[in-house]
C-alpha positions as CSV (number, residue, x, y, z in Angstrom):
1,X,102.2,166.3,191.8
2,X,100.0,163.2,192.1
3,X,100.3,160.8,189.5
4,X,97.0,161.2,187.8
5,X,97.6,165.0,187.8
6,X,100.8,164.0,185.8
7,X,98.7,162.0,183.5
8,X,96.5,165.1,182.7
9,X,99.1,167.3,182.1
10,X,100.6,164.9,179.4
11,X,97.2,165.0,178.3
12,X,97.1,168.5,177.9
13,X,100.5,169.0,176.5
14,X,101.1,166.4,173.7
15,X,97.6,164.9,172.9
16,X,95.1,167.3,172.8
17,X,94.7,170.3,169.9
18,X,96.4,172.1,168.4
19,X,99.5,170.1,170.2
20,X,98.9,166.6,169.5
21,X,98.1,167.5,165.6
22,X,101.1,170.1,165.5
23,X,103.5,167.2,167.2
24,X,102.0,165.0,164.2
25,X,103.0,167.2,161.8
26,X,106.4,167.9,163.1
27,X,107.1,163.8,163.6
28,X,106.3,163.9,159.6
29,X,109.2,166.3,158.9
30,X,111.3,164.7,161.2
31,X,111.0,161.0,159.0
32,X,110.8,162.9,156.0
33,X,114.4,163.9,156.5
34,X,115.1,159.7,155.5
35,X,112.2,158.6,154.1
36,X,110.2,161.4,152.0
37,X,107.0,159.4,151.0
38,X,106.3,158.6,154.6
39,X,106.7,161.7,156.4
40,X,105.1,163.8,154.0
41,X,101.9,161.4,154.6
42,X,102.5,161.5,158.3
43,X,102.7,165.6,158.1
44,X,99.7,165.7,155.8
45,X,97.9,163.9,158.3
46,X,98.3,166.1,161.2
47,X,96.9,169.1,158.9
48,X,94.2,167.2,157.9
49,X,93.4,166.3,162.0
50,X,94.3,170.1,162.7
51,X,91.7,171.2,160.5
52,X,89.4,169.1,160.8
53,X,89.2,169.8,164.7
54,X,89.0,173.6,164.2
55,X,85.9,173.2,162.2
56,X,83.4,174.5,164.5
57,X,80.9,171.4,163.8
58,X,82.7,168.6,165.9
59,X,83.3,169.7,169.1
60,X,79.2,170.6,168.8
61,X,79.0,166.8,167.6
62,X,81.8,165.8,170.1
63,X,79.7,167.2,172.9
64,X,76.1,165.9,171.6
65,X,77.6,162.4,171.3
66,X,78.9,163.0,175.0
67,X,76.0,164.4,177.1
68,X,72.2,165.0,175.8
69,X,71.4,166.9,179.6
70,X,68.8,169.2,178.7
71,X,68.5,172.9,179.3
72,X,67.3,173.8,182.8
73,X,63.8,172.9,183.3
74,X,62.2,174.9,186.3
75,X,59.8,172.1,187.5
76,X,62.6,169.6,187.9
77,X,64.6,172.3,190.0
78,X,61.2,173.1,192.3
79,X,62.9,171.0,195.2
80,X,66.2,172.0,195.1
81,X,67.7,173.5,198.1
82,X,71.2,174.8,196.4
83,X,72.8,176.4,193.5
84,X,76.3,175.5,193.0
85,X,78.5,177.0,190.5
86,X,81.9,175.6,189.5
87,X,85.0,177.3,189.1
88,X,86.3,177.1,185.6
89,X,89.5,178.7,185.1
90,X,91.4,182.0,186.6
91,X,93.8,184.4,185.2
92,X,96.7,185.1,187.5
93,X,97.0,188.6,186.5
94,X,94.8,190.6,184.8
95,X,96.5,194.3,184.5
96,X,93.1,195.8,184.0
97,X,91.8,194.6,187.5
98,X,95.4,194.7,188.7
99,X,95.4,191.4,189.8
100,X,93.8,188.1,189.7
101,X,90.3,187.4,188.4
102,X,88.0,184.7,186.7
103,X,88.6,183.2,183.4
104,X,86.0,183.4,180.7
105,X,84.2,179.8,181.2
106,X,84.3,181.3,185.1
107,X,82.3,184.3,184.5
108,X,79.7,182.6,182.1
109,X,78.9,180.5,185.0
110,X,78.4,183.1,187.4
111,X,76.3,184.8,185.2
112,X,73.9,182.3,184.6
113,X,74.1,181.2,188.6
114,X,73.5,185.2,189.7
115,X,70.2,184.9,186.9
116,X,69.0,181.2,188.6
117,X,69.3,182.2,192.2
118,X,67.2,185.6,191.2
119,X,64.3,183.3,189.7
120,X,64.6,180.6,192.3
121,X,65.3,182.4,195.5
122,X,68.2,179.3,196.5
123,X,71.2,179.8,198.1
124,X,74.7,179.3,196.4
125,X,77.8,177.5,196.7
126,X,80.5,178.6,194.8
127,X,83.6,175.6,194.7
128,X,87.1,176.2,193.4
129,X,90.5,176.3,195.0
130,X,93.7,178.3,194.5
131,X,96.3,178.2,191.7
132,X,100.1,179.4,192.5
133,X,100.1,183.3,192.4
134,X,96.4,184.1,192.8
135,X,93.4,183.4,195.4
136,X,91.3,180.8,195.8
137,X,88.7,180.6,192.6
138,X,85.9,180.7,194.6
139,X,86.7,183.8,196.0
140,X,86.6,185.6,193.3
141,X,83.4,183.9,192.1
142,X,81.9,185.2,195.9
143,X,83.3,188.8,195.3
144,X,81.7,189.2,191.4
145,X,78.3,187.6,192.7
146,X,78.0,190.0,195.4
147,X,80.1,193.1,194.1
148,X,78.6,193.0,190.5
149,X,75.4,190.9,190.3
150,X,74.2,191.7,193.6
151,X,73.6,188.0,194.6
152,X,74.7,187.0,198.1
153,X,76.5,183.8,198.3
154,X,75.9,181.2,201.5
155,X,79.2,179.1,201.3
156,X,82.4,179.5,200.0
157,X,84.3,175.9,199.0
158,X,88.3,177.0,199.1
159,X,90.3,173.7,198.9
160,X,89.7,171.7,195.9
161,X,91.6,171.5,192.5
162,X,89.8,169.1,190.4
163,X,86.5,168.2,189.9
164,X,86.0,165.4,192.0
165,X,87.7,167.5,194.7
166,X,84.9,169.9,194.2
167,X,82.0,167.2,194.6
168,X,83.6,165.9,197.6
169,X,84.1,169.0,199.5
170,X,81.4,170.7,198.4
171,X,78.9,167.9,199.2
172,X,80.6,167.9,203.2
173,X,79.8,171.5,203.6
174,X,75.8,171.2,201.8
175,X,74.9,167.9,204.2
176,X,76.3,169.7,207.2
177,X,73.5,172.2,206.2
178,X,70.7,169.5,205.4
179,X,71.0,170.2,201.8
180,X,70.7,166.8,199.4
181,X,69.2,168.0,196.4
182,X,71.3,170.9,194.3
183,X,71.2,172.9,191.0
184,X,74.9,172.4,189.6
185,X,75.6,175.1,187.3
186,X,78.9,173.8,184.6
187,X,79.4,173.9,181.0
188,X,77.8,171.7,179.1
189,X,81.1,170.0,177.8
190,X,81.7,169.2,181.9
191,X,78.6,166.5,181.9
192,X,78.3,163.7,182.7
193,X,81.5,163.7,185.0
194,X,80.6,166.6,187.2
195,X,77.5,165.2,187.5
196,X,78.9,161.6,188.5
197,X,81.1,163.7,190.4
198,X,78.2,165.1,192.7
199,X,75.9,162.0,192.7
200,X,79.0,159.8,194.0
201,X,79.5,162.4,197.0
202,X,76.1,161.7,197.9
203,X,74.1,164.6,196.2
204,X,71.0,164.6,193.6
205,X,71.7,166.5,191.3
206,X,69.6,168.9,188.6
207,X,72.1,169.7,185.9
208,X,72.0,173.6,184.6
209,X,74.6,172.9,181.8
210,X,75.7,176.3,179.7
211,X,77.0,176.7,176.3
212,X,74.9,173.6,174.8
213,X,75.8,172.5,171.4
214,X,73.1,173.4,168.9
215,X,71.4,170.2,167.1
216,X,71.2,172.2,163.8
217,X,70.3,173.4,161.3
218,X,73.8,173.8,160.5
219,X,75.5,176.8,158.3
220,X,78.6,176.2,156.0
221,X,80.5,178.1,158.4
222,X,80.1,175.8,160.7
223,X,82.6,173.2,158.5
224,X,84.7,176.2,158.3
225,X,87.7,176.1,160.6
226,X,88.4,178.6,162.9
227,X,90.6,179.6,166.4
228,X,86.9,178.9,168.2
229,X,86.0,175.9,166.8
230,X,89.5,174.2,167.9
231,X,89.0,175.7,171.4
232,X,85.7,174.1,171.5
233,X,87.5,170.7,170.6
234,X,90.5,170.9,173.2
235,X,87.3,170.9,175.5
236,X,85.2,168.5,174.1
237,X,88.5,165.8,173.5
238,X,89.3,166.6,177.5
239,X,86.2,165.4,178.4
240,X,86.2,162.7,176.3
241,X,89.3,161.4,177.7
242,X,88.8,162.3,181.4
243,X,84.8,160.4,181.0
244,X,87.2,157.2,179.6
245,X,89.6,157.8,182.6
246,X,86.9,158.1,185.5
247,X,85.8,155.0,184.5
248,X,88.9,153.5,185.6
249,X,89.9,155.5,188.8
250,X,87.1,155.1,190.2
């Protein structure tokens, strides 16, 4: 394992939600055990951080304050030559498909890359490599595009496992064919850095970024925290970290 996928695993595992405000509260207990006051205050802070991530208004303001790219407008997309939709996630084993198949944030962008290449007649790409115990990604993004949406799918990117793998490799195969200008389908938590990505491979990009946080008006569930709203900041805080890390590997 490389040394900056080490970093991103720490990442994951101690500093983003719930586990970086659950180790808080446990660290609490622990100096509580000596000194009371102080743990109890460092406990109560890690429920306050806890909750205040799961209410489903940051992450929206997480991402807002991140990215403003705008839903898809067709007359900046009437010169591109390419879709390309990026892998986001696969389930090892699904026992209702009795095997592998594509995670959630996977399928919501094939759906809305089957509905773009309908309207724009373009060719896709699909990107995403393999994970231990199931096919590449980008397989299974081929076989739902053609099996269930009836969508054919011009090139199939295998190899990559990160995102900057995916520009790079994806961008090799799309010049080889004369393509330079593409529709890059992602969530909208993913911009900017897939769309850095992609332009520093060489590619102009039109971003087609799903999911985008809503600028209000706001409901008072929307301060109420919930299982979503936390998922929604382990994304957002990701990309917040991995936009401060590009910056300084590249």
């Amino acid at each position: 394992m490389t040394e900056l996928a080490w970093i991103k695993l720490v990442v994951k595992l101690v500093v983003l939600p719930p586990n970086g405000p659950l180790i808080i509260i446990l660290a609490g207990l622990v100096i509580a055990r000596r000194h009371s006051r102080r743990g109890q205050q460092v406990a109560w802070t890690g429920v306050v951080l806890l909750a205040f991530l799961a209410m489903p208004i940051v992450p929206t303001l997480l991402i807002r304050a991140l990215d403003r790219t705008p839903v898809l407008d067709p007359a900046r997309a009437a010169d591109a030559q390419a879709i390309v939709i990026l892998g986001g996630g696969t389930r090892r084993y699904a026992p209702e498909y009795r095997g592998a198949t594509m995670s959630g944030l996977t399928l919501e962008r094939v759906r809305f890359g089957a509905r773009l290449a309908r309207a724009t007649g373009l060719p896709i790409l699909v990107s995403g490599g393999a994970i231990e115990g199931a096919p590449p990604e980008a397989i299974l993004m081929r076989n739902a595009l053609v099996n269930e949406y009836g969508v054919n799918v011009r090139w199939v990117e295998t190899h990559s496992r990160n995102t900057r793998e995916n520009a790079v490799a994806s961008a090799a195969i799309l010049k080889a064919a004369g393509v330079q200008r593409i529709i890059l389908v992602g969530h909208a938590f993913d911009f900017p850095r897939t769309r850095n990505e992609f332009e520093a491979a060489g590619l102009t990009v039109v971003g087609a970024p799903i999911g985008l946080p809503l600028a209000g008006p706001y409901s008072v569930l929307d301060f109420v925290p919930s299982v979503a709203g936390l998922q929604g900041s382990y994304f957002a805080c990701y990309e917040w970290l991995a936009n401060i890390l590009y910056r300084f590997v590249r």
